[in-house]
C-alpha positions as CSV (number, residue, x, y, z in Angstrom):
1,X,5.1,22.3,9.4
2,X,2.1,24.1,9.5
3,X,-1.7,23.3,8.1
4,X,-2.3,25.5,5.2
5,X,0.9,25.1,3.4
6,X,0.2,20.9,4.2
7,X,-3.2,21.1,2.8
8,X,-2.6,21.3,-0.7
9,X,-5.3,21.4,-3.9
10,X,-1.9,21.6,-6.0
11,X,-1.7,18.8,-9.0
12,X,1.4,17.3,-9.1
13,X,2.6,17.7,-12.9
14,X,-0.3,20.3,-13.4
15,X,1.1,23.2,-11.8
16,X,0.2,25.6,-14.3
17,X,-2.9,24.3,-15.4
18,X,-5.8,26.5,-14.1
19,X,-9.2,24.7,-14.7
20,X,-12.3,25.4,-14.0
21,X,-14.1,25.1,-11.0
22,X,-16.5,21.4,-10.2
23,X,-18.5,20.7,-8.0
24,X,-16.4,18.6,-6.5
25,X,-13.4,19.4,-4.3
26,X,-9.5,18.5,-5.8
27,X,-9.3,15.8,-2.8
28,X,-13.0,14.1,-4.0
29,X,-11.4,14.0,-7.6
30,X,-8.2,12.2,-6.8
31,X,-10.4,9.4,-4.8
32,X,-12.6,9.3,-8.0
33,X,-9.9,9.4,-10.6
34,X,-8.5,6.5,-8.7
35,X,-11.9,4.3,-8.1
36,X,-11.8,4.6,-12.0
37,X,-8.1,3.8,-12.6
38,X,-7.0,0.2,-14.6
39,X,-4.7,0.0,-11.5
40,X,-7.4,-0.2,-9.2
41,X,-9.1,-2.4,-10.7
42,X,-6.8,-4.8,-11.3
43,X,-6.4,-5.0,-7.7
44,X,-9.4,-7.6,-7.4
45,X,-7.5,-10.2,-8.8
46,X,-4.3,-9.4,-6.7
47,X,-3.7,-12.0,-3.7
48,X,-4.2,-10.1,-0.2
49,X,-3.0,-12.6,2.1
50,X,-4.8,-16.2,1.3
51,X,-5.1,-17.5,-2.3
52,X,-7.8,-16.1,-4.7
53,X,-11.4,-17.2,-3.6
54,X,-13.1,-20.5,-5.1
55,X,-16.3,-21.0,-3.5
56,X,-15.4,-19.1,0.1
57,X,-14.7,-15.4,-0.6
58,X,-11.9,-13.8,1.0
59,X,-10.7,-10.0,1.0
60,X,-8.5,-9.6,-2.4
61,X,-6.4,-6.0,-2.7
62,X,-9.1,-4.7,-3.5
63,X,-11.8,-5.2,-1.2
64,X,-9.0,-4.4,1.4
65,X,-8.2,-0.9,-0.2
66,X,-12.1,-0.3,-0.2
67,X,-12.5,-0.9,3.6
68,X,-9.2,1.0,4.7
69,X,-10.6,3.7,2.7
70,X,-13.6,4.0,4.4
71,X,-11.8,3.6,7.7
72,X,-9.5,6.5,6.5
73,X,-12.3,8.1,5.9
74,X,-13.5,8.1,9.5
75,X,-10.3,9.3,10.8
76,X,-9.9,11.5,8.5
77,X,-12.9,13.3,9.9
78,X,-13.3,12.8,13.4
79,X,-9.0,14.4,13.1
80,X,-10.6,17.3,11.1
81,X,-14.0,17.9,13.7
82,X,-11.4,17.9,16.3
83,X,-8.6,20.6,14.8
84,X,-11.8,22.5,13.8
85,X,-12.7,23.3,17.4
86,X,-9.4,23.8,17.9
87,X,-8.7,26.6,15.2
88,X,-12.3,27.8,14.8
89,X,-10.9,30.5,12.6
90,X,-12.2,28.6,9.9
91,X,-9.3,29.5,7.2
92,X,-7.4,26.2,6.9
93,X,-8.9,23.3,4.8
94,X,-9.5,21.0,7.6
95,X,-13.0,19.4,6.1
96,X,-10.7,17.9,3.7
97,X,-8.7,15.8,5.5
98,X,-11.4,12.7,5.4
99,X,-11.1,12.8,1.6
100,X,-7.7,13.5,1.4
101,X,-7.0,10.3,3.4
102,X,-9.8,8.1,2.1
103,X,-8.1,8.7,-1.2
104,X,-4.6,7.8,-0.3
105,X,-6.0,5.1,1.4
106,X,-7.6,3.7,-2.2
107,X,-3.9,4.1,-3.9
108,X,-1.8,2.9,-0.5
109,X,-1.4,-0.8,-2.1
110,X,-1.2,0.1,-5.8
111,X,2.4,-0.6,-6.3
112,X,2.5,-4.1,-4.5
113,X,3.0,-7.0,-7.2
114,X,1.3,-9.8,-7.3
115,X,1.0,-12.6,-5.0
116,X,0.6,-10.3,-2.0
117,X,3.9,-9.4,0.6
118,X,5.3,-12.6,-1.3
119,X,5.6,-10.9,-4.5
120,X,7.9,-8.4,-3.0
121,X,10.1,-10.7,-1.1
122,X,10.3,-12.4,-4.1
123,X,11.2,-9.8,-6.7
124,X,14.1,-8.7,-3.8
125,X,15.1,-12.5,-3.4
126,X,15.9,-12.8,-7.0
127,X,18.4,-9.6,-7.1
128,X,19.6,-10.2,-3.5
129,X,20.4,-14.2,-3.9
130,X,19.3,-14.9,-7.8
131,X,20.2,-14.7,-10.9
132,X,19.4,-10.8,-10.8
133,X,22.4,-10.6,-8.6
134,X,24.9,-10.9,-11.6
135,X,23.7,-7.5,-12.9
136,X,24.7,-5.6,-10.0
137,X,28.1,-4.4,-10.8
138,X,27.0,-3.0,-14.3
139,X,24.2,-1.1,-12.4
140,X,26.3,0.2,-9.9
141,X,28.9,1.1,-12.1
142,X,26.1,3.3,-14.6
143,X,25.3,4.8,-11.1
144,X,22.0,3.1,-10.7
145,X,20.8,2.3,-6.9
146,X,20.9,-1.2,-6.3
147,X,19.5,-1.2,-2.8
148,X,16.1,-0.1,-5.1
149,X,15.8,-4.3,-6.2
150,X,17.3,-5.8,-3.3
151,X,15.2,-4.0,-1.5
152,X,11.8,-3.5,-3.4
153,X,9.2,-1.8,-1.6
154,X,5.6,-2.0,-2.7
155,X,5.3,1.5,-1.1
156,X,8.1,3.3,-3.3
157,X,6.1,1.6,-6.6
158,X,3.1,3.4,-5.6
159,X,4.6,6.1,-5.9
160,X,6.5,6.0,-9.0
161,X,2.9,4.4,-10.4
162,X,1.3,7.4,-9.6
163,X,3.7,10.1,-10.3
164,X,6.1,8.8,-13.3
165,X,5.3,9.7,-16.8
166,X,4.9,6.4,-18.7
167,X,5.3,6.8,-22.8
168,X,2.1,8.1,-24.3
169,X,0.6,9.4,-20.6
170,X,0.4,12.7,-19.4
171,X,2.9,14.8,-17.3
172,X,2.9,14.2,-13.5
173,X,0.8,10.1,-14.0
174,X,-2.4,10.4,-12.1
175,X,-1.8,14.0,-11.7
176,X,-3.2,13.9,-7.9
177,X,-2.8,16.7,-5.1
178,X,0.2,16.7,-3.7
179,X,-1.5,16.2,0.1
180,X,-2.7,12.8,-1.3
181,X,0.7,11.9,-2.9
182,X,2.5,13.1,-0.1
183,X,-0.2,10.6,2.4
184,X,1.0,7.3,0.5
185,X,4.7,7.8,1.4
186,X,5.0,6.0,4.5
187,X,8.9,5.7,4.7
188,X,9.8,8.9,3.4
189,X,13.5,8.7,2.5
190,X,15.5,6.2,-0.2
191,X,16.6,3.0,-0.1
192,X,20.0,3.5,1.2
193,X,18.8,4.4,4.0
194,X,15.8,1.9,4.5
195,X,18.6,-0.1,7.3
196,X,17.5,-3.8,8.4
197,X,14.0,-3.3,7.6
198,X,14.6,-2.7,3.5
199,X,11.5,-0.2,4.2
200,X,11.7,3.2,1.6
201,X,9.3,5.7,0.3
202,X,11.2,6.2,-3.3
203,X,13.0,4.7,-6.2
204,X,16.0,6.6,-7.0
205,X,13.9,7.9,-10.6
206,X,11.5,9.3,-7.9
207,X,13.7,11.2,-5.5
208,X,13.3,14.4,-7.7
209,X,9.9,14.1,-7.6
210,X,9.6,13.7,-3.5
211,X,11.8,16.6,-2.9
212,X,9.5,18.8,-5.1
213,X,6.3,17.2,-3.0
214,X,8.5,17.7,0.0
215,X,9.0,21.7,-0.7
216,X,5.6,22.3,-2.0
217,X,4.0,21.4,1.3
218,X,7.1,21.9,3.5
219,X,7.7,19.0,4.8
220,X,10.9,19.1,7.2
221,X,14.1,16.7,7.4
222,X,14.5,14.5,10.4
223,X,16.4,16.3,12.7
224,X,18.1,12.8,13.7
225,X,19.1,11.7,10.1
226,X,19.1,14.8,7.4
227,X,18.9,11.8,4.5
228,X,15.4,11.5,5.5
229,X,12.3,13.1,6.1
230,X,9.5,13.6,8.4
231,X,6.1,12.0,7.7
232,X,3.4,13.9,5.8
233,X,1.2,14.2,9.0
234,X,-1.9,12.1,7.7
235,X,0.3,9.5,6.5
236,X,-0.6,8.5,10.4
237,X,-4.1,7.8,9.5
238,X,-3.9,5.8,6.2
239,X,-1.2,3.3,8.3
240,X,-3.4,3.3,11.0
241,X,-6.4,2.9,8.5
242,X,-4.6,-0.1,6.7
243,X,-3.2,-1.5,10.7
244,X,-6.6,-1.6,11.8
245,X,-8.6,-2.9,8.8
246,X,-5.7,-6.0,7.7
247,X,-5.5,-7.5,11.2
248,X,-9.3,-7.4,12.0
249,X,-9.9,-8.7,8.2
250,X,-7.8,-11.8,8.9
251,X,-8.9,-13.2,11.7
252,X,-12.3,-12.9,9.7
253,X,-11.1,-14.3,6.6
254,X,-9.3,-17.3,8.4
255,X,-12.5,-18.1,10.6
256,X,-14.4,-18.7,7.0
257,X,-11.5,-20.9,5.9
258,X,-11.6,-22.7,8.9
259,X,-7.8,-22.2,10.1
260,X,-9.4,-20.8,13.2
261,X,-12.3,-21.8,14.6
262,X,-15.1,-19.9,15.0
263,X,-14.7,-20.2,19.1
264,X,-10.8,-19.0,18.6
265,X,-12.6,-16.1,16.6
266,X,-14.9,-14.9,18.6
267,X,-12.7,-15.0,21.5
268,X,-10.1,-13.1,20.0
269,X,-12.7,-10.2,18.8
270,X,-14.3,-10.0,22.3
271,X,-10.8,-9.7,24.7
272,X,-11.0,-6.1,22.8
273,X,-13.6,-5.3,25.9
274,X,-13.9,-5.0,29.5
275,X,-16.7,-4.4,31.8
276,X,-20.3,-3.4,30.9
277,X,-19.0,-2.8,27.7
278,X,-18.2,-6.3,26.9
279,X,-21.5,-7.3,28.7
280,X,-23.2,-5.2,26.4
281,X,-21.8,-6.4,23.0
282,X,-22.1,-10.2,24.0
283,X,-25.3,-9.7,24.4
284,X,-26.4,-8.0,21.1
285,X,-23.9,-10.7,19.6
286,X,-26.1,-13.0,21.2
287,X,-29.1,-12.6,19.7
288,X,-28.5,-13.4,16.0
289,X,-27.6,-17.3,15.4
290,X,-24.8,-16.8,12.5
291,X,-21.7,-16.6,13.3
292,X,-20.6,-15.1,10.3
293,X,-23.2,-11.9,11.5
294,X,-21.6,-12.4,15.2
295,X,-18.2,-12.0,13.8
296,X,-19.3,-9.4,11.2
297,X,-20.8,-7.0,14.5
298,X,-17.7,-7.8,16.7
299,X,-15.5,-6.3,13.9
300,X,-17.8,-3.2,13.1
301,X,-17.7,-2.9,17.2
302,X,-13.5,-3.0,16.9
303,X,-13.0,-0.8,14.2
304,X,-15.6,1.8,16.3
305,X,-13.1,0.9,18.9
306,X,-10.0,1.7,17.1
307,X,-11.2,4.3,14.8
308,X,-11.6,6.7,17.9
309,X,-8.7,5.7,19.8
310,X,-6.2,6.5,17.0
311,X,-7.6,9.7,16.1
312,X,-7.9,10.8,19.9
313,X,-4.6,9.9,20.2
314,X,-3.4,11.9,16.4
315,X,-5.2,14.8,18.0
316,X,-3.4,14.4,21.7
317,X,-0.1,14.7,19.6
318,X,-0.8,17.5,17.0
319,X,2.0,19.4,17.8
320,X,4.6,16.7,17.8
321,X,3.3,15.6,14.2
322,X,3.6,19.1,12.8
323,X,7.0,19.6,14.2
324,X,8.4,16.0,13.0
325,X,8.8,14.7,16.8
326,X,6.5,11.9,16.6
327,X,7.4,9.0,14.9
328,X,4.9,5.8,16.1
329,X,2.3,4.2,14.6
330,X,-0.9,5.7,16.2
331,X,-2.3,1.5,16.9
332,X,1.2,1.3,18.9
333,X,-0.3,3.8,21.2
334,X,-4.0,2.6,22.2
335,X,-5.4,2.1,25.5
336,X,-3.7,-0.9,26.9
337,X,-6.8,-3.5,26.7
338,X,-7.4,-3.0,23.2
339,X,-3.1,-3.2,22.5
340,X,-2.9,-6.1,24.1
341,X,-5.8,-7.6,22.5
342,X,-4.8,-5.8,19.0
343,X,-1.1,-7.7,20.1
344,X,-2.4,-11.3,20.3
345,X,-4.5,-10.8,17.1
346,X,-1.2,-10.7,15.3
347,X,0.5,-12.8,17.7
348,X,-2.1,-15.7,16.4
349,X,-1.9,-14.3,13.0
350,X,1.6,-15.1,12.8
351,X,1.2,-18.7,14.2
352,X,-1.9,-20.1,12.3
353,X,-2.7,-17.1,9.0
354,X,0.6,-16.1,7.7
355,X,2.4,-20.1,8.4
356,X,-0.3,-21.9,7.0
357,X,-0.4,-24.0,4.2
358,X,-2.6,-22.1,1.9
359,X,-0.9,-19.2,2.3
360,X,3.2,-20.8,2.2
361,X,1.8,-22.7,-1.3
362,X,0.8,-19.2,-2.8
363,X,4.8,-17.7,-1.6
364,X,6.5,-21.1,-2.9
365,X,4.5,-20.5,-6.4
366,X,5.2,-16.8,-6.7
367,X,9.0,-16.9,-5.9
368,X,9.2,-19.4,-9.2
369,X,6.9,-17.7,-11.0
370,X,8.9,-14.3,-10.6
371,X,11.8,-15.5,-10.6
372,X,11.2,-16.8,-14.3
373,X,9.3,-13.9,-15.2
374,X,12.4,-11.4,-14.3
375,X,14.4,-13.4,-15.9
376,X,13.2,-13.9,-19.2
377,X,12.4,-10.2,-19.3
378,X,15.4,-9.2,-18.4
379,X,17.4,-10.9,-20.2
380,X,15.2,-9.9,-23.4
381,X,15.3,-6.2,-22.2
382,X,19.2,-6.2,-22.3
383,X,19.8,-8.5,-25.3
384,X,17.0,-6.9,-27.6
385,X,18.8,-7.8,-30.7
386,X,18.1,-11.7,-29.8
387,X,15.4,-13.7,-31.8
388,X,13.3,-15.3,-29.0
389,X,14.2,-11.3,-27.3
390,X,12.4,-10.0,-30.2
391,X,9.0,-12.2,-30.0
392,X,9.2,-11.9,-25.8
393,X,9.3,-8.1,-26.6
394,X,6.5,-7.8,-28.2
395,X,4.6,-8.9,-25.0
396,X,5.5,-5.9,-22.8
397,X,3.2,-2.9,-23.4
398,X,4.2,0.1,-25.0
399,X,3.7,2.2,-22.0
400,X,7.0,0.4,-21.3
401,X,10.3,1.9,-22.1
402,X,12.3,-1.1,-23.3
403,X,14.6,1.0,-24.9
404,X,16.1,3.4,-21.8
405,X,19.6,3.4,-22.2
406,X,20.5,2.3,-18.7
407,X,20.6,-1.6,-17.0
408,X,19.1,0.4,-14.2
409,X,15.6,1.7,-15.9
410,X,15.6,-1.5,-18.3
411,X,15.2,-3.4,-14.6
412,X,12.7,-1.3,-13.5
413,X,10.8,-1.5,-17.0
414,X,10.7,-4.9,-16.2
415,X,9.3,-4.2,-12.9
416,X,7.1,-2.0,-14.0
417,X,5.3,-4.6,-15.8
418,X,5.3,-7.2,-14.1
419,X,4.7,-5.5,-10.6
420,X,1.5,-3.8,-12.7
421,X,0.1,-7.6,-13.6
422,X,-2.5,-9.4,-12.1
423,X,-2.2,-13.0,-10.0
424,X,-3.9,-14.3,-13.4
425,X,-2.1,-12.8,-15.6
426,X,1.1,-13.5,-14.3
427,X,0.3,-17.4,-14.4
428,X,-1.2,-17.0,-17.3
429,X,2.1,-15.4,-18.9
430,X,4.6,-17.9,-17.1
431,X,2.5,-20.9,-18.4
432,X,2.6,-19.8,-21.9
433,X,6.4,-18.9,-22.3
434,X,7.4,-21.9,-20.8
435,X,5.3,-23.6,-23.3
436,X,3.2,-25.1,-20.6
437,X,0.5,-23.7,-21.8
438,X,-0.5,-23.7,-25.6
439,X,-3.4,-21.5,-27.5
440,X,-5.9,-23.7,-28.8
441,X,-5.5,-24.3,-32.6
C-alpha cells in the first residue's frame, strides 16, 4: 500500500460529483457533517458502560466519541509531523491524517445499539439461543448470511449506517471520504470469517461496498487468509484512540460512583510512572485538594503518556503497516511500565466496573428489552398482512424498508431500527407495546 493512493478526498457514492472548492478540506467536512448528524446525537442518550447519569454524570457514547476524537486527533498529527520529516517531498496529504482520524474517531461507535456492549450481545443472543434462531433455515436457504445476527457487530453497523442508502436519502449515506470510511473498519473481512471472537468489519449487504473502498485506496488481502484484508493503516490510531480514552475514562467514572475508591484510583493512575517522573506529577497532584482535579490531571498526564507512545511506535512500524505485516494493537506494544500499568487498569476493570451491579442490572434489562423488541418486529415484518402487524408497522420509520423481499433484509430492517434507537427510546417503545405504559387520556 502506498500513501497517496491511501489518502483519499474521494466521496464514497459521489464519485462523479465535482463541487466546488471550501475552505475547508474533504477530511474537516466528514468530521463536521458527522458532529451535525441525528446519529451522533443520539449518542448522548446511549449507555457507555454504567447506566445513564442521575445526579453523578458519567461518560455516555457520546462524550466518549468526543474525547477519542480529540485523542485521534493528537495521533493523527504527531503520525503525520513524523512521516513529514520523513518524506519532505511535500506531495502526499500527510497534514490530513489528524482530521482524517479525528473524524472516524466521531463515527467509530455509531452502529452500536443501545445499552452499550450489552446491546450487541444481546441482539446475537436472541438469533444464536432465542426465538430468532427458528428463522435461520429460511435465511440460509434465501442465501442470506446468518453468521451476520449470531454474530452482530457494532463495527459492521457503522458501516452499513454510514454507507447504505436508506429510502428517501442520498446515494453513498453520509457520503464521507473513503480514507475516513475505510478508518472505521477495524475487522476488515465478513462474518464468516470473524472465528471465536464473532469480530467482522461488514454485513453481507456491505461487502460490495468494502471491496470498492478496498480498490479505491488499494488496500491489500492478507497474505495468511485471502478472505480477508489488511487494515486501512490509521484504523491503528482510532483503536488506539478509543483503547486509550475507554480504560482511562472508567476508572474515572467508577471513582465518582464510588465502586473504586478514590485511593484505588489514584493509585492505579500513578503506577503509569517511575522515577523523577512520578516525583514530579505527585507533586503538582499535590497541590490542589480535589480529587476529582487530582484524578482529572493524572488522566490528562496518561493520555500525554499514551498518546506519544502509540504514535512513536505507528511511526517505528511504518513499513510493516503499509505492507499488511503488522497486525497488533499499537497499546499492546508500549513501553513495559505503562503496559503493565495500562494491564491492571483492565485487569481491575474487569473485577469491580464491568461485574458490578449497576452495570449487570443495565445487561439483564437490555437482553429482555431486545429480545421483545426483535421479536415483535420481526414477527410484524414477516406477517405484514396481520392486524396488530399493521398498527406495530406503522411505528418503524419510513427510512425503513419493511417491504424487501428477503427474511434476510426484513431482519436487518429490524435492526436497523432498533440498533439506531436510543436507551430512552427503546424503553419507552417496550413499555408502551406491552401495554405497560399508557398515553395519558
Amino acid at each position: 500500500m502506498n500513501w497517496i493512493q491511501l489518502l483519499s478526498g474521494k466521496r464514497f457514492g459521489m464519485e462523479e460529483y465535482h463541487e466546488r472548492k471550501h475552505e475547508r478540506t474533504d477530511f474537516q467536512r466528514d468530521y463536521d457533517r458527522l458532529i451535525f448528524s441525528s446519529p451522533f446525537r443520539r449518542l448522548q442518550n446511549k449507555t457507555q458502560v454504567f447506566p445513564l447519569p442521575g445526579s453523578i454524570f458519567v461518560h455516555n457514547r457520546l462524550t466518549h466519541s468526543l474525547e477519542v476524537s480529540c485523542v485521534g486527533r493528537s495521533l493523527g498529527n504527531n503520525v503525520a509531523k513524523g512521516l513529514m520529516q520523513k518524506y519532505p517531498e511535500g506531495c502526499i496529504n500527510f497534514p490530513e491524517i489528524g482530521s482524517i482520524v479525528s473524524a472516524a474517531c466521531l463515527a467509530h461507535d455509531m452502529g452500536n445499539p443501545p445499552f452499550g456492549h450489552s446491546g450487541e450481545r444481546a441482539i446475537s443472543a436472541y438469533f444464536f439461543e432465542g426465538n430468532g434462531k427458528k428463522l435461520e433455515e429460511k435465511v440460509r436457504e434465501e442465501g442470506g448470511r446468518w453468521e451476520d445476527f449470531v454474530h452482530f457487530e457494532g463495527n459492521a453497523n457503522a458501516m452499513r449506517l454510514l454507507t447504505h442508502q436508506f429510502i428517501g436519502r442520498r446515494k453513498g449515506g453520509f457520503a464521507l471520504t473513503y480514507s475516513t470510511l475505510a478508518s472505521i473498519i477495524k475487522y476488515p473481512y465478513a462474518s464468516i470469517s470473524s472465528g471465536k471472537k464473532g469480530k467482522f468489519g461488514f454485513f453481507q449487504s456491505e461487502e460490495e461496498t468494502y471491496m470498492q473502498i478496498a480498490t479505491e485506496l488499494g488496500i491489500c488481502r492478507d497474505k495468511k487468509d485471502e478472505n480477508k484484508f489488511v487494515r486501512y493503516p490509521l484504523v491503528y490510531l482510532v483503536e488506539a484512540a478509543d483503547d486509550i480514552c475507554y480504560q482511562i475514562m472508567d476508572i474515572e467514572d467508577a471513582c465518582k460512583l464510588h465502586i473504586l475508591t478514590t485511593e484505588e484510583a489514584i493509585s492505579l493512575l500513578l503506577n503509569f510512572f517511575e522515577g523523577e517522573r512520578l516525583r514530579h506529577i505527585t507533586k503538582v497532584m499535590k497541590m490542589v485538594d480535589d480529587t476529582n482535579e487530582q484524578i482529572a490531571y493524572l488522566r490528562s498526564c496518561i493520555i500525554g503518556l499514551l498518546v506519544d507512545e502509540c504514535s512513536r511506535i505507528f511511526l517505528e512500524n511504518e513499513e510493516s503497516l503499509l505492507d499488511g505485516t503488522y497486525n497488533t494493537p499499537l497499546i499492546e506494544q508500549i513501553s513495559q511500565k505503562a503496559k503493565e500499568a495500562y494491564q491492571t487498569c483492565s485487569d481491575t476493570a474487569y473485577k469491580k466496573i464491568y461485574r458490578a451491579k449497576e452495570v449487570l442490572d443495565i445487561e439483564l434489562a437490555g437482553y429482555h428489552i431486545f429480545s421483545h423488541l426483535i421479536d415483535s418486529l420481526t414477527e410484524a415484518v414477516m406477517n405484514q398482512d396481520h392486524a396488530y402487524s399493521k398498527l406495530l408497522l406503522q411505528r418503524i420509520p419510513e427510512q425503513y424498508d419493511t417491504h424487501i423481499p428477503s427474511t434476510y433484509g426484513k431482519i436487518q430492517c429490524v435492526l436497523d431500527y432498533i440498533s439506531g434507537m436510543t436507551d430512552v427510546y427503546a424503553l419507552d417503545l417496550y413499555r408502551k407495546i406491552t401495554g405497560m405504559s399508557l398515553p395519558a387520556v
